[in-house]
BAKEVO-456432 format. One record per residue (C-alpha): residue in one letter; y, x, z. Coordinates in pm, whole numbers, plus 32768, in hexadecimal, padded with zeros to 4 digits. Example, Ala and Ser with C-alpha at 12.3 -4.5 7.8 and 13.67 -1.06 7.14 Angstrom:
# residues 2
a7E3E84CE830C
s7F96855782CA
This chain:
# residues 429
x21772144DAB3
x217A227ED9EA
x209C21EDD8FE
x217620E0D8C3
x22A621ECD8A5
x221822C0D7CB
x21EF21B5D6CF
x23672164D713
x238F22B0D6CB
x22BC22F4D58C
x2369219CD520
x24B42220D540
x24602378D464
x23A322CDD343
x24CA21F5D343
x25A52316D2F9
x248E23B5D23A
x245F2250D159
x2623225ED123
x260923A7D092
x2503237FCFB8
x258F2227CF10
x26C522E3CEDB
x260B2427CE30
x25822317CD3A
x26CE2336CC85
x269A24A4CC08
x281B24E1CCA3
x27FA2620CD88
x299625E3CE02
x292024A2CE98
x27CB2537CF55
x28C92625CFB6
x29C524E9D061
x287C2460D0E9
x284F25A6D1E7
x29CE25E9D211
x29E22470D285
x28B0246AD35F
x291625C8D3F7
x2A692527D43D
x29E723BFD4DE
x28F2249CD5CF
x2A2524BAD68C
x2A272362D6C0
x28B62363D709
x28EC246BD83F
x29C32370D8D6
x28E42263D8B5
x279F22FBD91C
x284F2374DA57
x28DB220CDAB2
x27782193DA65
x26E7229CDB5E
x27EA2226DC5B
x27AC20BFDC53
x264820FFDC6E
x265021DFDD7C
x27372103DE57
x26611FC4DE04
x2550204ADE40
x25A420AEDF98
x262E1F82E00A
x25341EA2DF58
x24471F7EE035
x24F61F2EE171
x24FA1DB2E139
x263B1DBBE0C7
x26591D08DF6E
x278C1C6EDF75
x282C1DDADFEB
x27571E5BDEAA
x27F61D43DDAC
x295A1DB9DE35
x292E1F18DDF4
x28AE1E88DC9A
x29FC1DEDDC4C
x2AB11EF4DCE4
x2A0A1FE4DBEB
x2A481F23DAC6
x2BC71EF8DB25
x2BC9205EDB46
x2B0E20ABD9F4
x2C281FD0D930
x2D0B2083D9A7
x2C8B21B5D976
x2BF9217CD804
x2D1D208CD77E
x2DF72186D7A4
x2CFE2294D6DB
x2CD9216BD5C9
x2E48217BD583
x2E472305D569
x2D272321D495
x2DA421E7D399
x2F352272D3A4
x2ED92409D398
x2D66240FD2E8
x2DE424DED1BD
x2E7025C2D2A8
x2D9C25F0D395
x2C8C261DD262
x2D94272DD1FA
x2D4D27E3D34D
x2BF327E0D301
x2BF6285CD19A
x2BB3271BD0CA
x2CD92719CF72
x2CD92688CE46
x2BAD2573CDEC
x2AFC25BECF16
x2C09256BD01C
x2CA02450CF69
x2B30239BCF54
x2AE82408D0F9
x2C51236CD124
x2BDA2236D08B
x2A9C2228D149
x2B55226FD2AE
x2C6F2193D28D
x2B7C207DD1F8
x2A9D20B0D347
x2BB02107D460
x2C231FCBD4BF
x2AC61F3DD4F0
x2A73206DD60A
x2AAE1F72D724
x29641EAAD6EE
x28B41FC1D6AA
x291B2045D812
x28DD1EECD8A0
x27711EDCD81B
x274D205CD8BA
x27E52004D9F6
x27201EAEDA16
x25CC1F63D981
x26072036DABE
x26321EE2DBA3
x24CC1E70DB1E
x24081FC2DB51
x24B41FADDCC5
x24001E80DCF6
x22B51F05DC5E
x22E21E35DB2F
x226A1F4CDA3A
x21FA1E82D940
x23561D94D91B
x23E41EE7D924
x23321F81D7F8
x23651E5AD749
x24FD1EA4D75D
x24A52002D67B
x23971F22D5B9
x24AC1E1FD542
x25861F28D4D0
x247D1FD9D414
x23FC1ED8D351
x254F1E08D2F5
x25C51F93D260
x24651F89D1C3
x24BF1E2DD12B
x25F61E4ED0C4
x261E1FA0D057
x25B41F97CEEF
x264B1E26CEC8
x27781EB1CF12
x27672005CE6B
x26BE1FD8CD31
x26B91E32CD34
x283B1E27CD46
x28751F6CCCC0
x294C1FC9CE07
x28C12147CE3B
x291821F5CF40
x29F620CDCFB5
x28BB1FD6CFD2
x281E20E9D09E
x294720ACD19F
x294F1F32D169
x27C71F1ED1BF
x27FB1FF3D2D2
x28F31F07D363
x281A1DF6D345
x27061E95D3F4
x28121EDBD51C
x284D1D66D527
x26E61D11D52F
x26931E15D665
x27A11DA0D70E
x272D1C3CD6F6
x25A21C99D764
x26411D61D871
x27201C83D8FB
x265D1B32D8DB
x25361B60D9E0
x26491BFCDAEB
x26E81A9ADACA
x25BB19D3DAA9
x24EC1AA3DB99
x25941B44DC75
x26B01ABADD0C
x27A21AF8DBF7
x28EE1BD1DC63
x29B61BB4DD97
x2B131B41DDA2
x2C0E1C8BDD40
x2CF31CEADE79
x2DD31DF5DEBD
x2D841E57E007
x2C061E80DFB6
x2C651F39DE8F
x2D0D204FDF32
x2C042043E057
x2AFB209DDF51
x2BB42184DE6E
x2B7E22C0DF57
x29F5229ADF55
x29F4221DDDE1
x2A9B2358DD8B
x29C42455DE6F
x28B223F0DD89
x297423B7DC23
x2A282509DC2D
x290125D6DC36
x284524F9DB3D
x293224EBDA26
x2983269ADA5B
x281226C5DA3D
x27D125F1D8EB
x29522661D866
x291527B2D852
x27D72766D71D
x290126BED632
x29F027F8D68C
x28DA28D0D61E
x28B227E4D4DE
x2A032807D47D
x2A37295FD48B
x29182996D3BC
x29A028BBD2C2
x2AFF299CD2B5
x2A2E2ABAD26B
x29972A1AD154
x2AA3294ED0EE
x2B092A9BCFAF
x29D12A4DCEFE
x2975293ACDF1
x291427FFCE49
x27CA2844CDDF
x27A32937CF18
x2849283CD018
x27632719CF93
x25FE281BCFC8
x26D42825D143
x26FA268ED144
x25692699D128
x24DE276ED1F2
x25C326C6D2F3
x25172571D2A2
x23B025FED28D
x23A62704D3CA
x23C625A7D4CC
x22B02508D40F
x21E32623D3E9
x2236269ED55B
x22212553D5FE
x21312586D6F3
x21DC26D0D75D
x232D25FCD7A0
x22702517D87E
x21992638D910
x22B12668DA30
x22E824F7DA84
x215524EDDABD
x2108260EDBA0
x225425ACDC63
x21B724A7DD4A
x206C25A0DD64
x215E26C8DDCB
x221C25BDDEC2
x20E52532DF60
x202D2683DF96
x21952712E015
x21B0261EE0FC
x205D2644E169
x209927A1E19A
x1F8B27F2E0BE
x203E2918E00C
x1EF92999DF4E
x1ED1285EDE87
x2049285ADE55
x1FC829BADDBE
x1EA02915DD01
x1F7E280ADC6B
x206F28FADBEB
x1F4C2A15DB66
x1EB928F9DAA7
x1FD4284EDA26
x202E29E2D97C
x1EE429BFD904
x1F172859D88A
x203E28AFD7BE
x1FA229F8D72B
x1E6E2923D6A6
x1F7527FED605
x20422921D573
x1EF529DED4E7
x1E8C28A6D44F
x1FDD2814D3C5
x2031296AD307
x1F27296AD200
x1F3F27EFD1BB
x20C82822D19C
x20AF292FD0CA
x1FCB2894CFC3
x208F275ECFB3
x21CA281CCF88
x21E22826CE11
x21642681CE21
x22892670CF19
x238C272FCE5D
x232C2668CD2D
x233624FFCDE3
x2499254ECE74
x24F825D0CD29
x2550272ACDB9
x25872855CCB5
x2609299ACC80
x267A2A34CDC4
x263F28F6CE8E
x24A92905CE2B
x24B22A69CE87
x254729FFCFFD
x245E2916D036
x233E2A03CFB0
x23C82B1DD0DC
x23C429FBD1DA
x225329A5D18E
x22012B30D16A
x22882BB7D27A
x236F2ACAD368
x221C2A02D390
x21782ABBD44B
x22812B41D547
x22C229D4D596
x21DD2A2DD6BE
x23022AEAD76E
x23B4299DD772
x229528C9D7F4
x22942A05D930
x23FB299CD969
x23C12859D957
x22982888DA7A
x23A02958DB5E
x24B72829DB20
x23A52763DBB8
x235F2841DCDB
x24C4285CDD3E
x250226F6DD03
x23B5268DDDFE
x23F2278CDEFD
x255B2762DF64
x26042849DE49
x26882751DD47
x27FF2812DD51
x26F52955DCDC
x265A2877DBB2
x27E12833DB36
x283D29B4DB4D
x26FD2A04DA83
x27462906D984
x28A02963D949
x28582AC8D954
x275D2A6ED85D
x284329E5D780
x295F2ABBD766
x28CE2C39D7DE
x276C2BCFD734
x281C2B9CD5FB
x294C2C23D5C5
x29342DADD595
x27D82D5FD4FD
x287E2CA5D3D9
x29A82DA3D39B
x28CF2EF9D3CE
x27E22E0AD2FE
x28D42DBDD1F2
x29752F07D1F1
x282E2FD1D18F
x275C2EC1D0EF
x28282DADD072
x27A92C6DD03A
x26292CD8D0C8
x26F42D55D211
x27822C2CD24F
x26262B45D223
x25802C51D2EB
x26792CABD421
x26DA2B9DD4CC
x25352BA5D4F9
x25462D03D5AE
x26032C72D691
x25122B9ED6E3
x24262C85D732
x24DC2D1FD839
x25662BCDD8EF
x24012B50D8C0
x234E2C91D975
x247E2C9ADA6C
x242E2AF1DAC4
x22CF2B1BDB12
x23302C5DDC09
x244C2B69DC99
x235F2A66DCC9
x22602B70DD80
x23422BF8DE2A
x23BC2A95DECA
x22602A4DDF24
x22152B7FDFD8
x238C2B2BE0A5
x232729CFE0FA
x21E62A52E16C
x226F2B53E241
x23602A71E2F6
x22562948E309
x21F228DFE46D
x20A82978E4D2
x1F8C2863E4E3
x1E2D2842E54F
C-alpha cells in the first residue's frame, strides 16, 4: 500500500514537474509565471479533494472491515453527491472570477491573463477529477492498491501524451497545457470508476434519508482533512503576493522550485504516511519506546535524504535553470533554493514526522493547528522582516526560517505526546 501510493504520488509531481517544463520550452517567462499562479490557485481545489478522498476511504474501509459492503458503496455515493456539490460550485467561481481572484494573489498583465486561460480552460472538468480521487479512495478501502495506483498512472501518462501534441503540435501553449490536463481528468475518472462498477458492486441507489444519516460522520472526518491539506495552498498564495512586485523572471525561478522540491522531496512527503501505521501499531501495542524508535529514525531518515539531495540539487541547478529557461533574477532564485533552502528542507520533513505522530496517536485536531500555524505564523513575518531588510534574498530565504522553528517545535510535540500517552497507558505485565 504505500508503495503503491508513493508512486501515485511521485506520478502526480512529475506530472506537474513534466507541465512546467513543456511550457518553459517557449522561452516566455510571463507564461512560466501563469503556470505557478494557476497551479497555486487549483491547489485549492486539490485540498478539497484529497480530504473527500481521505473520507471515503476511511468510512469504506471501516465498514468493508465489518462485512458491511453494501453500507461501504452507500457512503461511496453519498461522498460523491457531496463532492459535486461541493466542487461544482468552486468550478463556477474559479471559471466566472479567475482574473480576480489571480488579482488577489498578485498575477497582472501577461501573466494573469495566460493563468486565466489555463483555469477557466480546466475548471469545469474538476468534477472527474474529484470522482477519480474519491473512487481511488473506494479501491485502496478494499485493498485494491494496485487498481488504485493505476487511477494516478492514467492521469500521468495521458498528460505525458498529450502535452507536447497539444502545446507545441497544435501550437495551443499554455492553453494545450489545460486542454491535456482535462483529458487526463477524463481518463482517471474512467480507470477509477470502471472496476467499482465492474468489480465491486457498482453504486447504491441515491436517497435522501441515507444522505442526511451519513452526512454527520462524513463530515467528522472531511472537516479536519480538507483544514489540514488547505492550509499548504494558503501558505502558497501568500507567498505568491509577496512576490507578485517583481519581474516575471523572479516569479517563474518561484514556479520551479515549486515543481522540483515534490520531486526532489518525494520520499520525505510520503515519509509520514509510512511510519503512520508503525506509530499506530506500536501505540496500540503500548509499546511507546518503538513509537520512540520509529520517530528517532525517521529524523534520521530525513536528515540522510536531505544531506544527499543538497549537493546533487545544487550541481544541477545551472542544467535546471537552463532547461526551464530561467534567467536573470529567476536563475538567481532558483540558485538560493538549491544553496541554501535545500538543505533546511529537513525542518519540514521533522514536521512532517510530528503530523504523523499526532495523526496515529489520537491528536489529528494538533496536526491541523501545526499546519496552519505553519503556514501563516511560519511564513508571514519571515517574508516581510525578510523583504524589508533583504529584498528579494529575504523573501527566498524566510518563509524557510520559519520552518526551522515549526519543524524543531513538531518533533518536541510529537515527544511530548508520546511521553502523555505513555503516562496515562494502562499498566501491563
Amino acid at each position: 500500500m504505500s508503495l503503491t501510493a508513493s508512486i501515485g504520488l511521485l506520478t502526480m509531481f512529475i506530472v506537474d514537474f513534466a507541465d512546467l517544463f513543456y511550457i518553459a520550452q517557449l522561452a516566455d517567462s510571463s507564461l512560466t509565471a501563469a503556470m505557478g499562479f494557476a497551479a497555486t490557485i487549483l491547489f485549492f481545489a486539490t485540498a478539497f479533494h484529497i480530504g473527500l478522498m481521505i473520507a471515503t476511504s476511511a468510512l469504506a474501509s471501516r465498514h468493508i472491515g465489518q462485512g458491511d459492503p453494501d453500507r461501504a458503496r452507500r457512503y461511496l455515493t453519498n461522498i460523491l453527491i457531496l463532492s459535486m456539490m461541493f466542487v461544482v460550485p468552486l468550478a463556477a467561481l474559479f471559471f466566472l472570477f479567475a482574473p480576480n481572484i489571480l488579482h488577489l494573489a498578485g498575477a497582472d498583465g501577461a501573466a494573469n491573463q495566460a493563468a486565466t486561460g489555463y483555469i477557466r480552460i480546466f475548471a469545469p472538468f474538476l468534477p472527474f477529477s474529484v470522482a477519480a480521487m474519491v473512487c481511488s479512495g473506494f479501491l485502496r478501502a478494499h485493498g485494491a492498491a494496485r487498481r488504485a495506483m493505476n487511477v494516478t498512472l492514467s492521469m500521468g501518462i495521458t498528460n505525458a501524451i498529450l502535452d507536447p501534441i497539444f502545446i507545441f503540435g497544435f501550437d495551443w501553449g499554455i492553453n494545450g497545457a489545460a486542454v491535456a490536463s482535462a483529458c487526463a481528468a477524463i481518463i482517471s475518472a474512467l480507470f477509477a470508476i470502471s472496476p467499482i462498477v465492474r468489480d465491486y458492486g457498482g453504486f447504491d441507489r441515491f436517497s435522501v434519508p441515507g444522505f442526511r444519516r451519513d452526512i454527520p460522520s462524513i463530515m467528522a472526518i472531511l472537516v479536519p482533512a480538507i483544514l489540514t491539506n488547505i492550509a499548504t495552498p494558503v501558505g502558497g498564495f501568500i507567498s505568491y503576493r509577496f512576490i507578485a512586485d517583481y519581474s516575471d523572471n523572479v516569479i517563474a525561478g518561484f514556479a520551479v522550485v515549486g515543481r522540483v522540491v515534490p520531486v526532489a522531496f518525494c520520499l520525505m512527503f510520503s515519509l509520514s504516511g509510512a511510519i503512520g501505521p508503525i506509530i499506530g501499531q506500536n501505540f496500540g501495542a503500548l509499546q511507546f519506546d518503538r513509537v520512540r524508535t520509529t520517530i528517532k529514525q525517521a529524523t534520521l531518515f530525513a536528515l540522510a535524504y536531505t544531506m544527499i539531495i543538497w549537493p546533487v540539487l545544487y550541481l544541477l541547478s545551472g542544467p535546471i535553470s537552463d532547461a526551464f529557461h530561467l534567467v536573470g533574477e529567476g536563475r538567481h532564485v532558483f540558485w538560493l533554493f538549491a544553496l541554501l533552502l535545500t538543505p533546511l528542507f529537513f525542518f519540514n520533513g521533522m514536521l512532517f514526522i510530528g503530523n504523523a505522530a499526532c495523526n496515529n496517536l489520537g491528536r489529528p485536531t494538533w496536526s491541523t493547528a501545526m499546519n496552519w500555524l505553519r503556514n501563516t505564523l511560519g511564513i508571514i513575518p519571515f517574508l516581510w522582516l525578510g523583504r524589508e531588510f533583504y529584498g528579494l534574498d529575504g523573501i527566498v530565504v524566510g518563509p524557510a526560517v520559519g520552518g526551522i522553528i515549526f519543524g524543531i517545535a513538531g518533533y518536541m510535540v510529537a515527544q511530548y505526546l508520546v511521553n502523555q500517552r505513555e503516562r496515562r497507558a494502562p499498566l501491563t505485565g
